[in-house]
C-alpha positions in Angstrom: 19.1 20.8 5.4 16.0 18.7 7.0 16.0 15.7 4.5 12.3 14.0 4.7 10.6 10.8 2.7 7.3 12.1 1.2 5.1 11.4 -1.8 5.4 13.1 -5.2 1.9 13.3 -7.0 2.1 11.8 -10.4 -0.3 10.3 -13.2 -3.6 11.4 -14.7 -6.8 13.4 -13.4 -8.7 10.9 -11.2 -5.8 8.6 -11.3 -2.8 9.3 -8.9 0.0 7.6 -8.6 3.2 8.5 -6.2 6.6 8.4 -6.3 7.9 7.9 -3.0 11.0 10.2 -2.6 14.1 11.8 -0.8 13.4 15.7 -1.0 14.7 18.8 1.1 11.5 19.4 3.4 11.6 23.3 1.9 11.2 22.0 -1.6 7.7 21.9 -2.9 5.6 18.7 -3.0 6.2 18.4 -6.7 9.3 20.1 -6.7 12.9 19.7 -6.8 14.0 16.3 -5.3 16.9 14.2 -4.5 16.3 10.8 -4.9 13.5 8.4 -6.0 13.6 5.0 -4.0 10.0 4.1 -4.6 6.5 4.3 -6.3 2.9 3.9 -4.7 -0.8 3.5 -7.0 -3.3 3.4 -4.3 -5.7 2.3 -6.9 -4.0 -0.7 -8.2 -4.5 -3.2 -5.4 -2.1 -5.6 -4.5 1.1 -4.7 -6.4 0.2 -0.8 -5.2 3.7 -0.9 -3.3 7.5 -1.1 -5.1 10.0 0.2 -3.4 13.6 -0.2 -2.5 14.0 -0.9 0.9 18.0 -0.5 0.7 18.2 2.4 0.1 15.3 3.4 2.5 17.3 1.5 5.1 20.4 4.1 3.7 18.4 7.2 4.1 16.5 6.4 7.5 19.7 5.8 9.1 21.3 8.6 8.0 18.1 10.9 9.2 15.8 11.6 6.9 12.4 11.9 8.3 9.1 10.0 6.5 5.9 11.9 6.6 2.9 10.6 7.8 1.6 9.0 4.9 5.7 7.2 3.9 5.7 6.0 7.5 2.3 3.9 7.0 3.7 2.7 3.9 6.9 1.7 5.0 4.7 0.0 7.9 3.2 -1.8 5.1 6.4 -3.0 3.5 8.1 -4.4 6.7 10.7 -2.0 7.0 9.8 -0.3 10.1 9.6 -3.9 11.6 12.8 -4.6 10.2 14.5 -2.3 11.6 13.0 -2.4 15.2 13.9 -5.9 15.4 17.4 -5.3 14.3 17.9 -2.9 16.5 16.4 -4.5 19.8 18.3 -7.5 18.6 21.6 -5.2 19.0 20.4 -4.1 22.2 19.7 -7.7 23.6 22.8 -8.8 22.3 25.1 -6.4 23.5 22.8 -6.6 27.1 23.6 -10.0 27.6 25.4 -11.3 30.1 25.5 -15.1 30.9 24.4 -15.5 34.5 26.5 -18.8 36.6 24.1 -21.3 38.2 25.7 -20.4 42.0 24.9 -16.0 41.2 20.8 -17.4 40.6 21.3 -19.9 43.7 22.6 -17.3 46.3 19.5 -14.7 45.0 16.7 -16.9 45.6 15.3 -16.6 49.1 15.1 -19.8 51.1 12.2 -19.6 53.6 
């Protein structure tokens, strides 16, 4: 089952609003869905973004795919960046090794 983050249309005529959810990628766009973790009114300026970045986080790292649209929004909330910098910071961490004064001494070329 290909589990992906998309919008679900809600609201009036002339007046969408989104809920920002956890659906099977078969289901329809208004369809049957699995969890709601967020909601988006393009219209409403500032406060047009609420969502819960937890359980994002849960459901990005256990595979779920955003669409287009959820990955600019999650852009928008800092959880993309979030998570890149966590994991480089794993990567540097675990990369690091701590380098003696007489290793960078016997590198440099003396000319």
């Amino acid at each position: 089952m290909a589990v992906k983050i998309r919008l679900r249309r809600t609201g009036r005529k002339k007046q969408p609003t989104y809920r920002i959810v956890i659906a099977d990628s078969r289901s329809p766009r208004d369809g049957k869905f699995i969890e709601v973790i967020g909601q988006y009114a393009p219209r409403s300026g500032e406060q047009a973004l609420n969502l819960k970045s937890d359980r994002a986080n849960y459901w990005l790292d256990n595979g779920a795919q955003p669409t287009d649209t959820v990955r600019s929004l999650l852009r928008k909330a800092g959880i993309l960046k979030d998570r890149h910098e966590a994991r480089l910071g794993r990567k540097l961490t675990a990369a690091a090794v701590p380098v003696s004064e007489s290793a960078e001494s016997a590198e440099e070329p003396t000319a």
